[in-house]
Wavefront OBJ file of the C-alpha trace (Angstrom):
o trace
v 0.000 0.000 0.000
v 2.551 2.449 0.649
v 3.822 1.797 -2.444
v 0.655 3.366 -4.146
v 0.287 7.214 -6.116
v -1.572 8.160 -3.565
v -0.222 7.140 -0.205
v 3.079 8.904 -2.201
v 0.286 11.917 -2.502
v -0.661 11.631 1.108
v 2.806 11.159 2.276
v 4.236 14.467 0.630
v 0.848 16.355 1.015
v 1.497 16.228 4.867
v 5.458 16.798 4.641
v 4.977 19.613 2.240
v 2.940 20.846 5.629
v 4.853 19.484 8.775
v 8.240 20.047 7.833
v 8.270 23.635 6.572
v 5.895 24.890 9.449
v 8.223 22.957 11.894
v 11.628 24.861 10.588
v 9.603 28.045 11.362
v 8.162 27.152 14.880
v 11.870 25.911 15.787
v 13.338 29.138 14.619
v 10.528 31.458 16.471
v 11.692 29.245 19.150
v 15.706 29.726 19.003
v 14.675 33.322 18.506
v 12.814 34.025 21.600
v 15.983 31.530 23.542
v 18.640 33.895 22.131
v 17.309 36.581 22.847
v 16.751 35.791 26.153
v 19.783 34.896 26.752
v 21.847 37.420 24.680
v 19.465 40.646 24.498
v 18.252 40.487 28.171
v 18.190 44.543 27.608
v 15.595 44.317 25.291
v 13.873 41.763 26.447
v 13.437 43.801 29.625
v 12.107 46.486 28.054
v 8.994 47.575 29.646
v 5.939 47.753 26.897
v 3.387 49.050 29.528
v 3.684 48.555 33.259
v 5.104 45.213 34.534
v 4.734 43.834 31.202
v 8.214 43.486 29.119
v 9.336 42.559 25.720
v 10.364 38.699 27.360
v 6.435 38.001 27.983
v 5.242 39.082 24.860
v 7.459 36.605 23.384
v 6.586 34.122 25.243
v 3.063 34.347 25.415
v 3.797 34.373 21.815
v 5.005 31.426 21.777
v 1.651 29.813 22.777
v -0.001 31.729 20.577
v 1.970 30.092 17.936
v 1.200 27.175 19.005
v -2.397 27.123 18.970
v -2.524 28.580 15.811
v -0.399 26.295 13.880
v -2.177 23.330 15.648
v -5.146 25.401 14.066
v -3.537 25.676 10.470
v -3.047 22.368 10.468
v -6.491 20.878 11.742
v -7.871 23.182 8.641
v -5.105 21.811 6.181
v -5.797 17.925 7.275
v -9.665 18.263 6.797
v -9.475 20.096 3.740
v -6.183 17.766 1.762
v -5.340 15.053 3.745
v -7.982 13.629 5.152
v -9.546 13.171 1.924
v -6.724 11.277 0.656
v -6.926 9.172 3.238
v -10.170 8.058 3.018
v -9.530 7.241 -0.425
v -6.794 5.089 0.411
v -9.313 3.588 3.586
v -11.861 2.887 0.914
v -9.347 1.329 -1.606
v -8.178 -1.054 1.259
v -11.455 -2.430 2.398
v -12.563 -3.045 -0.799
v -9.076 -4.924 -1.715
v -9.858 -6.780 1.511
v -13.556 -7.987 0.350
l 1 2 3 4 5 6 7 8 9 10 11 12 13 14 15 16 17 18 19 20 21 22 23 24 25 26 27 28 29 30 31 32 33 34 35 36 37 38 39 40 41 42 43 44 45 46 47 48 49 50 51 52 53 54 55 56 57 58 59 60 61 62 63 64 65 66 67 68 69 70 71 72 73 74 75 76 77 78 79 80 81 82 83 84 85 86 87 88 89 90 91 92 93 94 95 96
């Protein structure tokens, strides 16, 4: 089976997702470590009150998260799941 167009089609449908989306999240990520640890003058910086440039960041940084957990719910509903199911229905009816 995973020898077939379209698991090869499923297979680089979700890669052509994952991995590009992953090298951004990882350098967001390195981004807000270095500059923790090598701008801690800017990251300081007071924006308004007690909040500073460090907690934007990292609330950021869940934001990010949720949102590219969002992009990708929308992205496997709308072109992978459907390739999947294609491949599900393929299978069971090889198996009848």
């Amino acid at each position: 089976m995973e020898q077939t167009p379209e698991f090869v089609a499923l297979r680089h449908a979700f890669r052509r997702f994952v991995f590009p989306m992953t090298a951004v999240f990882l350098g967001w990520y390195l981004l807000y470590v270095l500059l923790s640890a090598y701008a801690r003058d800017f990251m300081a910086h007071k924006v308004t009150g007690n909040i500073n440039v460090a907690l934007i960041f990292g609330l950021a940084q869940f934001a990010s998260t949720f949102l590219i957990a969002y992009w990708y719910s929308r992205y496997a509903n709308s072109r992978l799941d459907p390739l999947a199911e294609k491949m599900r229905e393929t299978l069971e009816r090889a198996e009848r």
